[in-house]
Backbone as JSON, one array per atom type, in Angstrom:
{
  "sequence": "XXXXXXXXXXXXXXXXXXXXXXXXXXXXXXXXXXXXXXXXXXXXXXXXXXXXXXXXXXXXXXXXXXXXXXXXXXXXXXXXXXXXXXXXXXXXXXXXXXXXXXXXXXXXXXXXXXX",
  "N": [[-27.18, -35.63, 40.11], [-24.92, -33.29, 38.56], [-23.15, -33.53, 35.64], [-19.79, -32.77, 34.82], [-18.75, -29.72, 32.88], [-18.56, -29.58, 29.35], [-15.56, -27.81, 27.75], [-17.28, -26.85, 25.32], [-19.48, -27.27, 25.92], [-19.82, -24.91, 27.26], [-19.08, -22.71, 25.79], [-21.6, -22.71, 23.94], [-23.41, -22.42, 25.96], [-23.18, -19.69, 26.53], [-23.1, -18.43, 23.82], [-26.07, -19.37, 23.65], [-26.72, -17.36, 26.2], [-25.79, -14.84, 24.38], [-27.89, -15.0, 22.52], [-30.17, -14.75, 23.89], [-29.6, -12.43, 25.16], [-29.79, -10.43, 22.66], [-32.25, -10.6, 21.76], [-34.13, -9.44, 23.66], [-32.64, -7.25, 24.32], [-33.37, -5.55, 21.62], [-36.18, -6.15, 21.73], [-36.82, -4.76, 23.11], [-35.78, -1.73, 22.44], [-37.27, -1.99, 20.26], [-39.49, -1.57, 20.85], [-39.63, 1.26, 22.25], [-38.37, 2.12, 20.87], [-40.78, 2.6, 18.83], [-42.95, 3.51, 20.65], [-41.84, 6.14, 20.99], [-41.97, 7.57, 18.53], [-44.24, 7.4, 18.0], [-45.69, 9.01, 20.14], [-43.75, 11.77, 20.16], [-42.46, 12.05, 17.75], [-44.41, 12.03, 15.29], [-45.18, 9.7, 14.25], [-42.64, 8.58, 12.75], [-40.04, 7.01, 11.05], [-37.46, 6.64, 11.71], [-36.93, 6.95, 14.48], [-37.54, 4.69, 15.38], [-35.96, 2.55, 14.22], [-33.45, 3.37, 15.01], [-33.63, 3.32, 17.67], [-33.75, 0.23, 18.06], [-31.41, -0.21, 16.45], [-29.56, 0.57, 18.79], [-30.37, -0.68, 20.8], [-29.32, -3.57, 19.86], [-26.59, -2.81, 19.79], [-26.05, -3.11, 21.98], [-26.43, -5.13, 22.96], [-24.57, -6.91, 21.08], [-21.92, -5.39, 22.71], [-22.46, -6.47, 25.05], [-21.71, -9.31, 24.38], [-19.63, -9.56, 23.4], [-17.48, -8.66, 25.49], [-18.03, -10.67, 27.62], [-17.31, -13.06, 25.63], [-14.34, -11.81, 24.9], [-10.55, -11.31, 26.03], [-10.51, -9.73, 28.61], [-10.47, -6.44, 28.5], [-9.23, -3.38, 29.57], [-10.31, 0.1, 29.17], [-8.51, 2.83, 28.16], [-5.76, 1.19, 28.99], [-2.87, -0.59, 27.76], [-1.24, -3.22, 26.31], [2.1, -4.53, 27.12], [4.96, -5.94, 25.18], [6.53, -8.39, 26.32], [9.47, -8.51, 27.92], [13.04, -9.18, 26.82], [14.76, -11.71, 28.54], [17.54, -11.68, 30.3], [19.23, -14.0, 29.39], [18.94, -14.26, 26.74], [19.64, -11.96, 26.02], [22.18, -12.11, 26.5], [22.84, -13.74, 24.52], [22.48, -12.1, 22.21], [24.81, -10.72, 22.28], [26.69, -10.91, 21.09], [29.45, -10.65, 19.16], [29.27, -9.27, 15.36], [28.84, -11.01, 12.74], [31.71, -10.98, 10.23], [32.01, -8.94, 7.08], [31.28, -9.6, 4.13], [33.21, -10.51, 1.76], [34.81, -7.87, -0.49], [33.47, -7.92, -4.18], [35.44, -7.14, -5.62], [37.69, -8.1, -5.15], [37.15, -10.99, -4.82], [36.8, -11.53, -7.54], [39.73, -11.27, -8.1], [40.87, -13.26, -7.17], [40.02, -15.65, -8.04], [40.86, -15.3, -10.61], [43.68, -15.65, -10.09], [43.72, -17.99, -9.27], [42.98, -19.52, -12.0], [44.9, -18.62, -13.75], [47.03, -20.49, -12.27], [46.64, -22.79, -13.08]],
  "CA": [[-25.89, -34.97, 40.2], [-24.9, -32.97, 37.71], [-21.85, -33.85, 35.27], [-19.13, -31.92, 34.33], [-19.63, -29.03, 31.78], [-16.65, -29.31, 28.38], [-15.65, -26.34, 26.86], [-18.09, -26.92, 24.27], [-21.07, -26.6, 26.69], [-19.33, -23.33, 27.7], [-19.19, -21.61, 24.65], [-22.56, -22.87, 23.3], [-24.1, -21.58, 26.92], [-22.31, -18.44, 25.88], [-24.12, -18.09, 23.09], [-27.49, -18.94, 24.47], [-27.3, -16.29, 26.78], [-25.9, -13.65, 24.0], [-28.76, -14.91, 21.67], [-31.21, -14.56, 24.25], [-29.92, -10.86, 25.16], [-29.63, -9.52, 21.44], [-33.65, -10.52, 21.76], [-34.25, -8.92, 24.65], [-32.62, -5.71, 24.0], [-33.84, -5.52, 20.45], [-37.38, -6.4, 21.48], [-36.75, -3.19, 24.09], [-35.42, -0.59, 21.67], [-38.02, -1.38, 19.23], [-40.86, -0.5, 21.99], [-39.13, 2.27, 22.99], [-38.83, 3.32, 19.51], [-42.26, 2.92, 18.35], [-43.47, 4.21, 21.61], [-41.25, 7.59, 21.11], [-41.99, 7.58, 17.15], [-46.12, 7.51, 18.11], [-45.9, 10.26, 20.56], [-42.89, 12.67, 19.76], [-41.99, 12.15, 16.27], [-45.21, 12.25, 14.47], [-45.17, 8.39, 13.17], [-41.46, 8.68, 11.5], [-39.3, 5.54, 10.91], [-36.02, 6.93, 12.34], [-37.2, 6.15, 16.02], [-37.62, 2.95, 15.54], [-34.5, 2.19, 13.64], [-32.41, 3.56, 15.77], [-33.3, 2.77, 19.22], [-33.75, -1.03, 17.94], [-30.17, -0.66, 16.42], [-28.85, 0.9, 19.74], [-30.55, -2.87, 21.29], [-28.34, -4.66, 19.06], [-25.45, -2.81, 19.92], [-25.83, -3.13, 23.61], [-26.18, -6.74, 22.79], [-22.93, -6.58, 21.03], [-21.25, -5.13, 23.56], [-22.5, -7.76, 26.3], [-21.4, -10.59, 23.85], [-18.08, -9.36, 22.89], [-17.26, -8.5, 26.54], [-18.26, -11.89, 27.26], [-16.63, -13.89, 24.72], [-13.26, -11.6, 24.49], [-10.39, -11.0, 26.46], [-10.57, -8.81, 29.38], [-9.54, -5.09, 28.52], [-9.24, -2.04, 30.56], [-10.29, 1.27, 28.9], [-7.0, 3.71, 28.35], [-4.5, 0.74, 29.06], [-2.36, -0.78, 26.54], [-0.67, -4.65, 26.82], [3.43, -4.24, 26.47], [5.45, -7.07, 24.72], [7.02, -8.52, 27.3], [10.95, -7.81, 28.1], [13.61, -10.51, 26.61], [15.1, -12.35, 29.42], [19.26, -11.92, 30.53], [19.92, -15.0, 28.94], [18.46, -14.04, 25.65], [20.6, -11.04, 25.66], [23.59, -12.17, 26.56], [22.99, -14.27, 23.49], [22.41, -11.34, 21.34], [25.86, -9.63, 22.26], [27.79, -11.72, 20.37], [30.28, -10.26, 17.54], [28.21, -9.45, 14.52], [29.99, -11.8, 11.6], [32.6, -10.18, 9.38], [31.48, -8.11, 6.46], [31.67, -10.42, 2.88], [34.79, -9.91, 0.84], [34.06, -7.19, -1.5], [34.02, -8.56, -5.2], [36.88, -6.88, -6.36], [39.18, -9.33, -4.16], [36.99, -12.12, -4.91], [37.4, -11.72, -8.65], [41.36, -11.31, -8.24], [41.4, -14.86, -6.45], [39.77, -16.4, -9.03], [41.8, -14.97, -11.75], [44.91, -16.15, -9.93], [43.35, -19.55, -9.66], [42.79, -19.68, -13.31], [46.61, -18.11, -13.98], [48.21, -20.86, -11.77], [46.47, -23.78, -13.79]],
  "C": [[-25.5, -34.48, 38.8], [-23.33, -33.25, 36.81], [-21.06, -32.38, 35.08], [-18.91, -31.23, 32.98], [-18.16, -29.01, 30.95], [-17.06, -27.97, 28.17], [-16.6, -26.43, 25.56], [-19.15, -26.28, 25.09], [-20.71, -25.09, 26.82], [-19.73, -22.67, 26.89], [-20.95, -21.65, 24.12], [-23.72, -22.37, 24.37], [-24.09, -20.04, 26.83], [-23.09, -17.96, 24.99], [-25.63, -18.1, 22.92], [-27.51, -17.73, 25.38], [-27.59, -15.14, 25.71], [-26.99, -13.5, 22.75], [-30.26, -14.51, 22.65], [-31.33, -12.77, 24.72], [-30.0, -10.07, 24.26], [-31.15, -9.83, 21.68], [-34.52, -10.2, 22.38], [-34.2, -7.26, 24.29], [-32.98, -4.91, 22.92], [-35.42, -5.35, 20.53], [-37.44, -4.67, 22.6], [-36.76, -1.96, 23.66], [-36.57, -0.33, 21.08], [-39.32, -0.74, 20.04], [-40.84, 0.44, 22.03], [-39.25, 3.13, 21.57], [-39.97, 3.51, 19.05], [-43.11, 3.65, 19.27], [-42.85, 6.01, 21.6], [-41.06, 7.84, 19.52], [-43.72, 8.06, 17.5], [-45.9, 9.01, 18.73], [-44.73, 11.76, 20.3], [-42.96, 13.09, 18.42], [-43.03, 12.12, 15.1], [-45.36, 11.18, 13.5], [-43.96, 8.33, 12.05], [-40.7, 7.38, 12.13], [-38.17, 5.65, 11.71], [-36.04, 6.29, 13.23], [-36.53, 4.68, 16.4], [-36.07, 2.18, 15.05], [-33.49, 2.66, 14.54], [-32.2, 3.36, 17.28], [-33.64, 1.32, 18.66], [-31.88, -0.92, 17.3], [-29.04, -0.32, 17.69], [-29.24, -0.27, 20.62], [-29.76, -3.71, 20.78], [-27.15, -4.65, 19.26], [-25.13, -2.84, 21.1], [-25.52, -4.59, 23.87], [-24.68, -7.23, 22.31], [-21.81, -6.71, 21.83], [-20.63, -6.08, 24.62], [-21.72, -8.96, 25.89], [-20.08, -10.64, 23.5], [-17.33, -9.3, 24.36], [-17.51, -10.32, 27.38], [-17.3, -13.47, 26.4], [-14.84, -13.54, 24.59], [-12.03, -11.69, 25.78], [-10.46, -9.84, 27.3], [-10.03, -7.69, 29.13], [-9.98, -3.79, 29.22], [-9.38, -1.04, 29.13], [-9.08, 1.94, 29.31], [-5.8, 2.97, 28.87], [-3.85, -0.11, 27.79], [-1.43, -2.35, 27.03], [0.79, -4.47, 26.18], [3.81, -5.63, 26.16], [6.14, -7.19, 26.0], [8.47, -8.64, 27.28], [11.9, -9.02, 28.23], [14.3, -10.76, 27.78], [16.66, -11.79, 29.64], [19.96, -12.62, 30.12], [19.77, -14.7, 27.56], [19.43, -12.74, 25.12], [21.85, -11.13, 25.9], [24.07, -13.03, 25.2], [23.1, -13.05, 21.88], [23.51, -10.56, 21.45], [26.75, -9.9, 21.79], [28.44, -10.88, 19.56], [29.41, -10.54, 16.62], [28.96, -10.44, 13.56], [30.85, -10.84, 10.35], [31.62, -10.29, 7.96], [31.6, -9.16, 5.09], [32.4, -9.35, 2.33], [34.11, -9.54, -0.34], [34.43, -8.21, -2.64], [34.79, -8.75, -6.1], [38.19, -7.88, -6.22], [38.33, -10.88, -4.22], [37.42, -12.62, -6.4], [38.73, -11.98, -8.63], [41.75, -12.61, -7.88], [40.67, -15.32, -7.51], [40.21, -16.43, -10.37], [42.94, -15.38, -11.22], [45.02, -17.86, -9.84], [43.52, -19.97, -10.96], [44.24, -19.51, -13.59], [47.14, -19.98, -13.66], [47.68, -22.48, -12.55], [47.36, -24.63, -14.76]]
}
């Protein structure tokens, strides 16, 4: 019987797969490139480099998709909209303005005076 898997196993299964598909699609590209470098391209390096880095990024893809949250192409996630209670808190009276310093000085000079 098999036990129950932690989130550890999870993630670390997780990454066995996306280590086993970056080596997969990597070992694919580069075929593909050396195979279309031999006959097309006249034995040039490009090929190869670039369909093995287009394996890596497919791998990528799989592993990030995989590992990230779920997102839709062309949608966008809105903050979500403060509550009725939250705004009835925010409608309060803002607090009165501080007493300019002209009228604070004058009280403190009449303080001093009445000494």
């Amino acid at each position: 019987m098999a036990s129950p898997s932690s989130s550890e196993n999870a993630v670390v299964e997780k990454y066995d797969k996306c280590l086993a598909d970056l080596i997969v699609k990597s070992g694919i590209g580069l075929s593909v490139g050396v195979i279309g470098s031999v006959v097309l391209f006249k034995r040039r390096a490009w090929p190869v480099a670039l369909s093995t880095g287009v394996g890596i990024g497919m791998s990528y893809s799989d592993c990030e998709r995989s590992f990230g949250v779920p997102r839709i192409p062309g949608t966008r996630v809105l903050p979500p909209r403060p509550s009725a209670a939250l705004q009835s808190l925010n409608t309060t009276a803002p607090p009165p303005p501080p007493a300019p310093a002209a009228a604070a000085a004058a009280a403190n000079a009449e303080k001093k005076e009445s000494k």
